[in-house]
C-alpha positions in Angstrom: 3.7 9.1 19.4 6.1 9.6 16.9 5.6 12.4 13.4 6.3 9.2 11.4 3.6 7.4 12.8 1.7 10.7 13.2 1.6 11.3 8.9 0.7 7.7 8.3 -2.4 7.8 10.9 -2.7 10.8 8.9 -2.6 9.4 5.7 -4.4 6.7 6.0 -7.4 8.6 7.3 -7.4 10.8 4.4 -7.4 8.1 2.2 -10.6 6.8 3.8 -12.9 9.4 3.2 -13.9 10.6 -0.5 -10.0 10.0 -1.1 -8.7 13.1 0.6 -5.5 14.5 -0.4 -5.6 18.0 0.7 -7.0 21.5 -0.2 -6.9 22.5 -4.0 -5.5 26.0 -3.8 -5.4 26.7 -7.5 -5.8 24.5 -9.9 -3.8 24.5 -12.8 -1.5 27.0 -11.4 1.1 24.0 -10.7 2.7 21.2 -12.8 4.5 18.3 -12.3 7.2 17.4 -14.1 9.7 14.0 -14.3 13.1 15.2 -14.4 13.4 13.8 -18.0 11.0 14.7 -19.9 8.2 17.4 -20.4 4.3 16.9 -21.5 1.9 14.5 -19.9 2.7 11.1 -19.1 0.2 8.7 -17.0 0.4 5.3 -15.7 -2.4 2.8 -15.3 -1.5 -0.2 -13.0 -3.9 -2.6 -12.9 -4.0 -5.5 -10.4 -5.7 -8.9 -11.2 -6.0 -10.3 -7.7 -5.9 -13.9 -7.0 -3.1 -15.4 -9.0 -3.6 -15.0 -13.0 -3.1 -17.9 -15.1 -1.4 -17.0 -17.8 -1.1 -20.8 -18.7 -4.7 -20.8 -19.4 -4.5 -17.2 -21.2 -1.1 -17.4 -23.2 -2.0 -20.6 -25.3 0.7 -22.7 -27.4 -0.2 -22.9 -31.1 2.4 -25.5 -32.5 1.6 -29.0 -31.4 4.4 -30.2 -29.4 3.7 -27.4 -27.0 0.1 -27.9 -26.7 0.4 -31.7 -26.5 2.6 -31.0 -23.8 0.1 -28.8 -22.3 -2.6 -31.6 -22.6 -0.5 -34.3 -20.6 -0.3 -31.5 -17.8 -3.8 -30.4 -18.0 -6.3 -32.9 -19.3 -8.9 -31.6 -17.4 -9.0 -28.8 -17.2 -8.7 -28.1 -21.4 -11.5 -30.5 -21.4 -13.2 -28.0 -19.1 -12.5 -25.5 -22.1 -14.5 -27.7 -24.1 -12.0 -27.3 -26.6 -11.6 -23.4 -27.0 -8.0 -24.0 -26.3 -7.2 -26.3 -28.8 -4.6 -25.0 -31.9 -6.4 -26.9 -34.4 -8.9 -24.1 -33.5 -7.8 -21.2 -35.6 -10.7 -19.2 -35.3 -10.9 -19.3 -31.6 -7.1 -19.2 -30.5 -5.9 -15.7 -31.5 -1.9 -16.0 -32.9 0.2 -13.5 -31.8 3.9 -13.1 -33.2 6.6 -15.3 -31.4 9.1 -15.3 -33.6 11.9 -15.0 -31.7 10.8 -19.3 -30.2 11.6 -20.4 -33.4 9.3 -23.4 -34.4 7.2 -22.4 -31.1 3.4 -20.5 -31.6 1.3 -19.1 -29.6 -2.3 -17.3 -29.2 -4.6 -15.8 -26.8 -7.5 -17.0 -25.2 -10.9 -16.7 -27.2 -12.4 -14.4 -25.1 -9.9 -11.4 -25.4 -9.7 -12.0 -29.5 -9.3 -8.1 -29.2 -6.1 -8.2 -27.4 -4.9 -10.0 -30.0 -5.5 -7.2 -33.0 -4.1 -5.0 -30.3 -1.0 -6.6 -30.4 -0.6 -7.0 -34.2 -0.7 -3.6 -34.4 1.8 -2.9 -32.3 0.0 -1.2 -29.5 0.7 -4.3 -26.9 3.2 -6.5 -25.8 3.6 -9.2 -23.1 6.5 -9.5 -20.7 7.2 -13.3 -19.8 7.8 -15.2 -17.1 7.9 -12.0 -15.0 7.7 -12.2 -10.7 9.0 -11.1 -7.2 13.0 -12.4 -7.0 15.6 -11.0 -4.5 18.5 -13.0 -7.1 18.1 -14.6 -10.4 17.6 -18.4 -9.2 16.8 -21.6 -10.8 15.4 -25.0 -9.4 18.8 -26.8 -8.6 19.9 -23.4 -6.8 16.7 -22.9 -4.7 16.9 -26.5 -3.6 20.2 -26.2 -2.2 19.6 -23.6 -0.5 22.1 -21.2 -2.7 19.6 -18.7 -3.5 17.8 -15.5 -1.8 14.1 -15.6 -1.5 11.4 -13.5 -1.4 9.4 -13.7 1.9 6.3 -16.0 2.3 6.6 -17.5 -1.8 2.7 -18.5 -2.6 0.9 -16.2 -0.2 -1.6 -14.0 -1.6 -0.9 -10.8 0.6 2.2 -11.1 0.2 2.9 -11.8 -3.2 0.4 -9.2 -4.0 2.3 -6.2 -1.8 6.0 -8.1 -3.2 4.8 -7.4 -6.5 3.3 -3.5 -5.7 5.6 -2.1 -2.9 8.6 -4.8 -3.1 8.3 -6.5 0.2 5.5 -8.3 2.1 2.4 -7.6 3.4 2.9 -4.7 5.8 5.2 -2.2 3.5 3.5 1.2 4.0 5.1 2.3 0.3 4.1 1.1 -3.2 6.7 1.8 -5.8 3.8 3.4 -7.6 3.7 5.6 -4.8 7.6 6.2 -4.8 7.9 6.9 -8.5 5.3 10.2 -8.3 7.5 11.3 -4.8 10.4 11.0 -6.8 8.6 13.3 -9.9 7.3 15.5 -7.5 10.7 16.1 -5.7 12.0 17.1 -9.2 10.2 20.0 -9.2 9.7 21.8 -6.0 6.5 24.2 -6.8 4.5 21.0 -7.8 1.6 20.4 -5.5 0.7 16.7 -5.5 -3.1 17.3 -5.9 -4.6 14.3 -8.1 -1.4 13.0 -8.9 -1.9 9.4 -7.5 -5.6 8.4 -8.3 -7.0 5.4 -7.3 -10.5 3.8 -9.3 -10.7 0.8 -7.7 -9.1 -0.6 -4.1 -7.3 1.6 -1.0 -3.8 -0.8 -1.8 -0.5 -0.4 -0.8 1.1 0.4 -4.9 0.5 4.3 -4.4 1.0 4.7 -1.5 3.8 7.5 -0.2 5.6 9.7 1.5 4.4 13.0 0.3 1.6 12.5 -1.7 -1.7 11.3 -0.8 -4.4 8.9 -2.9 -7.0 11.0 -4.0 -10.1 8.1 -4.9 -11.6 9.2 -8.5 -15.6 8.8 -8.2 -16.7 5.8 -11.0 -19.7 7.7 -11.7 -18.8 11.2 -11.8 -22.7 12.2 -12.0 -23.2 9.8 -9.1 -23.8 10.9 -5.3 -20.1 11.7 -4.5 -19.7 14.4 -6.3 -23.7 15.9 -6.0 -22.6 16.0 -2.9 -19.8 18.8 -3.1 -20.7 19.6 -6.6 -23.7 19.8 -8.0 -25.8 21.8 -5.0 -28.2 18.5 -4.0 -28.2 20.3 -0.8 -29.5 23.7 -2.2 -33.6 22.2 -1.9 -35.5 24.3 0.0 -33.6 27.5 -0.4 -31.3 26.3 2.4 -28.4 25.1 0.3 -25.3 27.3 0.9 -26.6 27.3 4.9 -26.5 23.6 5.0 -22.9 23.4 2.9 -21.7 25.6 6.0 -22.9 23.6 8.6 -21.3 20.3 6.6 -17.7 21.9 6.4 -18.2 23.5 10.1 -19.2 19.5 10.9 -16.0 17.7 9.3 -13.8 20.5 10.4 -15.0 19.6 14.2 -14.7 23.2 14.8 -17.8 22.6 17.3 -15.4 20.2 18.9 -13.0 22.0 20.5 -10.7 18.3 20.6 -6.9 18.9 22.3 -6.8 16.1 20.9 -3.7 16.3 17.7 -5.5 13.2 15.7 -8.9 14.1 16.3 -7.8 17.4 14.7 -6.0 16.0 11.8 -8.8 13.6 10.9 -11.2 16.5 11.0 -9.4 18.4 8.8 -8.3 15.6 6.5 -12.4 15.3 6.1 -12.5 18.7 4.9 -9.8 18.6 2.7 -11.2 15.9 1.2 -14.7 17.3 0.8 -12.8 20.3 -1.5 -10.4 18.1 -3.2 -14.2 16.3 -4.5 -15.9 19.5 -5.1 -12.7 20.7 -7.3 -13.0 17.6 -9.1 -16.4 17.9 -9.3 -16.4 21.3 -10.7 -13.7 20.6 -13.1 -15.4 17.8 -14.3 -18.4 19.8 -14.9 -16.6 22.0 -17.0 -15.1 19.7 -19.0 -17.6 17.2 -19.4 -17.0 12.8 -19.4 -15.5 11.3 -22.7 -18.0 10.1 -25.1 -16.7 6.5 -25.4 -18.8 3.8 -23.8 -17.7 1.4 -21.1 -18.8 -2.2 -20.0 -21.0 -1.6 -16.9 -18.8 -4.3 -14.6 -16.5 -3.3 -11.6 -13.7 -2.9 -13.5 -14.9 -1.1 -16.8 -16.5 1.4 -13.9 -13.1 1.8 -12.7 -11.3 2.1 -16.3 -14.2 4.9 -17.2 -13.3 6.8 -13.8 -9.5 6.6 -15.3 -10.5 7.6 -18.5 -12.3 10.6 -17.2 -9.6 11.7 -15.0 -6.9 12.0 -17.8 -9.8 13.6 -20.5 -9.4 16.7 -17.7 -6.2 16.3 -17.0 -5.5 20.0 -18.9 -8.0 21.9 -16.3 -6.1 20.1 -13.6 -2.9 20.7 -14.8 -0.7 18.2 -13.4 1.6 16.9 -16.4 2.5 13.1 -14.5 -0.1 10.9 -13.1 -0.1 7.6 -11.9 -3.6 5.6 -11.5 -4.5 1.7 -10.0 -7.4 0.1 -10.8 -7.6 -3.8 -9.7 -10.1 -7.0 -11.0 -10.7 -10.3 -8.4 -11.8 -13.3 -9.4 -8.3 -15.3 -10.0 -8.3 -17.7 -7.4 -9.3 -20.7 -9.5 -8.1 -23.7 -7.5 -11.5 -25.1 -8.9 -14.0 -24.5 -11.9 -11.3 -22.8 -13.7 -12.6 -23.4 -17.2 -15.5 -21.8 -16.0 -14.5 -19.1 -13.9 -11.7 -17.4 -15.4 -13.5 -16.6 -18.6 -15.8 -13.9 -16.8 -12.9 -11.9 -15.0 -10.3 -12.3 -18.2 -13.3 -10.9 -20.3 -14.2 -8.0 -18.1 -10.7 -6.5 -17.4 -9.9 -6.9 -20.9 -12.5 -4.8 -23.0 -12.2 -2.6 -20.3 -8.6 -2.1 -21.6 -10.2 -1.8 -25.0 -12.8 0.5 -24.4 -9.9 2.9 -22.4 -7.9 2.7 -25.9 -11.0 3.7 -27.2 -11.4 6.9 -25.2 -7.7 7.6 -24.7 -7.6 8.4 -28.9 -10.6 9.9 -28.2 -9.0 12.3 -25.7 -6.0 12.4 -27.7 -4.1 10.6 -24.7 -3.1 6.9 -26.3 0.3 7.6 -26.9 1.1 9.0 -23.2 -0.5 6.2 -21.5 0.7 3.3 -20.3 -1.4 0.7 -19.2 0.4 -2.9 -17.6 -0.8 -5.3 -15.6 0.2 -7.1 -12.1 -0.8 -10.0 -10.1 -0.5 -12.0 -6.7 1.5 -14.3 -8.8 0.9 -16.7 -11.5 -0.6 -20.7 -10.7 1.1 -23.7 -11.0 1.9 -25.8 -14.4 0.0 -28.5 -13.5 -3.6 -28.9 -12.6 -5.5 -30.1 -9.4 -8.1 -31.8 -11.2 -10.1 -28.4 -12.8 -8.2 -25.6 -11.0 -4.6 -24.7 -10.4 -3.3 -24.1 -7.2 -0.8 -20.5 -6.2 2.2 -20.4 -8.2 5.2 -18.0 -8.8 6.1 -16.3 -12.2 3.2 -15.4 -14.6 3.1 -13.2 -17.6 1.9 -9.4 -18.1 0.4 -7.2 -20.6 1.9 -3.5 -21.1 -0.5 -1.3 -23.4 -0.4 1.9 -25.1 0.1 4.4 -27.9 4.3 4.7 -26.9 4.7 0.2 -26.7 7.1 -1.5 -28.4 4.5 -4.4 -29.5 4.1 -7.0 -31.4 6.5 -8.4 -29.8 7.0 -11.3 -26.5 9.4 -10.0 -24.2 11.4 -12.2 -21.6 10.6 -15.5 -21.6 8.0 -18.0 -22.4 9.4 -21.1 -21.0 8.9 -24.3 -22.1 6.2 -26.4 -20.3 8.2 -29.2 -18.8 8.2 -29.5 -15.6 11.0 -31.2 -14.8 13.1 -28.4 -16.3 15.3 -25.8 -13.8 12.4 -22.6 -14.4 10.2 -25.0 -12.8 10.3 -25.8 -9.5 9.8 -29.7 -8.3 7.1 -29.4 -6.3 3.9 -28.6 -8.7 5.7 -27.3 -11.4 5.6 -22.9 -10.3 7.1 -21.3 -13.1 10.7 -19.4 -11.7 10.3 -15.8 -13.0 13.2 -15.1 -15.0 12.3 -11.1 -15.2 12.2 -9.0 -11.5 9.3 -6.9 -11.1 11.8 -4.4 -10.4 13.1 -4.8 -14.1 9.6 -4.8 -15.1 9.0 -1.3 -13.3 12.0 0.4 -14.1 11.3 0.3 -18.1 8.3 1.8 -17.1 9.5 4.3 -14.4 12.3 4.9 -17.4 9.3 6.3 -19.7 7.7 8.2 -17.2 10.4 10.2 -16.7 12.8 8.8 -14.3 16.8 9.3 -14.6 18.9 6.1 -13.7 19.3 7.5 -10.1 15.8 8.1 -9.2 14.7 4.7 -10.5 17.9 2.7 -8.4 16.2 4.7 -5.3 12.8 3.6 -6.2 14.1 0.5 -7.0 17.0 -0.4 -4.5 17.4 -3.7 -5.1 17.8 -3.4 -9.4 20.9 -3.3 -9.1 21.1 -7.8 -9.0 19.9 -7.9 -12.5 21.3 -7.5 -15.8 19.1 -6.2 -17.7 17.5 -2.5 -16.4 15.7 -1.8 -19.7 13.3 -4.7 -21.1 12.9 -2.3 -24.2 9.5 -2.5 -24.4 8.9 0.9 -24.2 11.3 2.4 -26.3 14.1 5.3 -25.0 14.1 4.0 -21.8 16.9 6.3 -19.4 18.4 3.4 -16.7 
C-alpha cells in the first residue's frame, strides 16, 4: 500500500470521528498567515444541494421580462400564487440593475432581508456563474467545437465540479487547496482549526496537509461534555475513566502490527484533544449572544459563528468554513417546496451578519454561496428539471454590493446562453473566476491562485471585482 493512499485512509478516518485533525500542542502559539495580507480573514462556503433555482429566486421586475417568464412558466408562478408577480411591489424586493438598462429585477418574498442587505452594500450576486472547461455558447456545444465538463446535469458531479473542479471522485476541494497554499506560506503554522466544517464531510476542504476538524452545532451539547466539561467525573471516578477512554481510542491495549489500525487509533485520540481544546477554549470564551433559527442550517451558521467569536484564543489568523442546506431538487411542488429551504439558509445568513458585528468580524468575512447547478428555464409542469449555470450570493462587511455582477441573461430560450434542449442557462462566469476573486481577498498572490486554480488561465477575466483589491 502506497503513503499516498496510506494519508488519505488516514485522512479520511480522522475526519470521521469528532472531526479529528491532530493534537493541539499550544494554542495560540501559531498563526497563519496568506502571503498577502496580515489580520484575520475567513471564508464561509455554503452549499445549497440539489440544484438552486435562481429563476425562481432572482425575479424580473419590468414587464417584458416577467411576461416572458410567464409564457415559460405558467404553472409554476401560478403555484406562487402570485408572490412573484412585479405588479407586486410589496412582495418582490428590487435590487439595483442598472447596468440592464430598461431591465428590473427583485428577490423572492421570502428573503425580503437579503434584499436590504444588498442596498446597503453588504451583498452582491454573481450571474450566470457554473462549471466550464472553455467559454462556449449553444451553436459551439452543438457542433461539437467546445470542451465540456464531465457528466453536465449530474448531481455528484456537478456538485464536486463546482467544490474541487472535477467530478465525483476528486479527493481535493479548492477550499481545501486555498488553506494548503496559506499554510505553505508560512512554515511554523500548524493547521489546527483552520478548515472547519458545520454541516456535511464533502470534498470542498478537503487537502493535502490539513485535516477537517467538524465544529460541534451545540457547543454545550454532548460532544463537547464529553472531553470538556467532566460528564464523566460522577462518582468521584472522573479523571480514572478519562484515562481508560484515551488508553481505549489509543488501542494501546491492542498491541495491532497492524500500520492502519494504529493510525486510526491514534487519529481517535487526536481527535478526542482537538474537541477538548475546543471545548475548553470555548468555555473560556463563551458563545456569541446573537440568536439563531433552530433549523439545520441556522445550527450550522451558529457553530460558524461561534468558531470565529474565538478565533483570538485559537489564534489562527485564516480560516476557511462549509456549511451546506438540501432541499433543491424540485422537479415537482416547486412553489411549495423551495420556499422552506430559500427561507432557512437565508436568515441564517442574516442572523451570522448579526453576530459577526457582534464579534466585530463582518468586515473579514466572506460568506458565498454554491450549488449542484442551476435548473432549467422552462418548467415540467410545477418543477424544473437539472440545469447548468445559476446565480450566487457573496456576503460580507469587505463586498462590493449593490451591485449584479456577470450576467443575468435574457430569458429566451432560443438564444445561444441557452442550450436547445430545455433551455439550461450556459454559465458565462467559471467557478474558477468566481473562486479566484475570492481566493484573491483571502490572501492569495496570482501564482498561488493559478496553482489552486490550474485551469483560470482560459478566461479573461481573473478578478470579478466584487471584492474589491483583488491580487490575480
Amino acid at each position: 500500500m502506497s503513503f499516498y493512499n496510506r494519508r488519505r485512509f488516514l485522512q479520511a478516518s480522522a475526519a470521521g470521528f469528532m472531526g479529528a485533525t491532530g493534537a493541539l500542542a499550544g494554542l495560540g502559539q501559531h498563526r497563519a498567515y496568506a502571503n498577502t495580507g496580515t489580520g484575520y480573514k475567513a471564508l464561509v462556503g455554503i452549499m445549497l444541494k440539489g440544484g438552486t433555482d435562481m429563476f425562481d429566486v432572482v425575479l424580473p421586475r419590468d414587464q417584458e421580462s416577467f411576461s416572458a417568464l410567464t409564457a415559460l412558466r405558467t404553472g409554476l408562478l401560478n403555484g406562487h400564487d402570485g408572490s412573484r408577480d412585479p405588479d407586486n411591489q410589496a412582495a418582490l424586493n428590487p435590487i439595483n440593475a442598472d447596468q440592464f438598462g430598461t431591465r428590473r429585477f427583485g428577490l423572492a418574498p421570502e428573503i425580503s432581508g437579503v434584499a436590504d442587505l444588498f442596498g446597503s452594500g453588504e451583498a452582491a450576486i454573481v450571474g450566470s456563474v457554473g462549471p466550464l472547461l472553455e467559454n462556449t455558447n449553444r451553436e459551439d456545444m452543438e457542433a461539437g467545437r467546445s470542451a465540456l465538463p464531465a457528466n453536465l446535469f449530474s448531481h455528484n458531479d456537478q456538485r464536486s465540479t463546482w467544490m474541487a473542479l472535477g467530478p465525483e471522485g476528486r479527493r481535493r476541494g479548492w477550499g481545501g487547496a486555498m488553506m494548503d497554499t496559506v499554510l505553505s506560506q508560512s512554515p511554523q503554522a500548524y493547521p489546527q482549526f483552520t478548515t472547519i466544517t458545520a454541516g456535511s464531510g464533502d470534498v470542498f476542504l478537503a487537502s493535502e496537509d490539513t485535516r477537517i476538524f467538524k465544529a460541534p452545532r451545540d457547543p454545550d451539547g454532548l460532544s463537547v461534555d464529553m472531553v470538556s466539561r467532566q460528564w464523566l467525573t460522577s462518582g468521584g471516578h472522573g479523571e480514572e475513566a478519562r484515562a481508560l477512554l484515551d488508553t481505549y481510542l489509543r488501542g494501546a491495549r491492542l498491541g495491532s502490527q497492524n500500520i492502519f489500525a494504529r493510525d486510526i487509533a491514534r487519529s481517535q485520540a487526536n481527535g478526542l484533544q482537538s474537541m477538548r481544546d475546543y471545548g475548553d477554549v470555548f468555555a473560556s470564551v463563551g458563545p456569541v449572544s446573537t440568536e439563531f433559527p433552530d433549523t439545520r442550517i441556522g445550527r450550522q451558521m451558529a457553530a460558524i459563528a461561534n468558531s470565529i467569536h474565538i478565533r483570538g484564543a485559537i489564534g489562527n489568523t485564516r480560516q476557511i468554513f462549509y456549511a451546506d442546506q438540501g432541499g433543491f431538487d424540485t422537479h415537482d411542488g416547486q412553489a411549495e417546496g423551495i420556499v422552506g429551504p430559500l427561507s432557512q439558509v437565508f436568515d441564517a445568513i442574516l442572523a451570522f451578519r448579526a453576530a459577526m458585528v457582534e464579534t466585530g468580524a463582518w468586515d473579514d468575512v466572506v460568506v458565498f454561496t454554491m450549488s449542484d447547478f442551476g435548473r432549467t428555464l422552462t418548467e415540467n409542469g410545477d418543477g424544473t428539471d437539472h440545469g447548468w449555470g445559476s446565480h450566487q450570493f457573496v456576503f460580507g462587511g469587505s463586498v462590493v454590493g449593490n451591485r449584479i455582477y456577470g450576467d443575468l441573461p435574457i430569458l429566451d430560450p432560443d438564444a445561444s446562453h441557452f442550450t436547445s434542449s430545455r433551455a439550461r442557462l450556459i454559465p458565462s462566469t467559471a467557478v474558477e473566476q468566481y473562486a479566484a476573486t475570492i481566493g484573491s481577498w483571502f490572501g492569495l498572490d496570482a501564482g498561488a491562485i493559478d496553482q489552486v486554480l490550474p485551469n483560470l488561465g482560459r478566461f479573461d477575466a481573473r478578478d470579478l471585482g466584487f471584492l474589491g483589491g483583488a491580487a490575480v
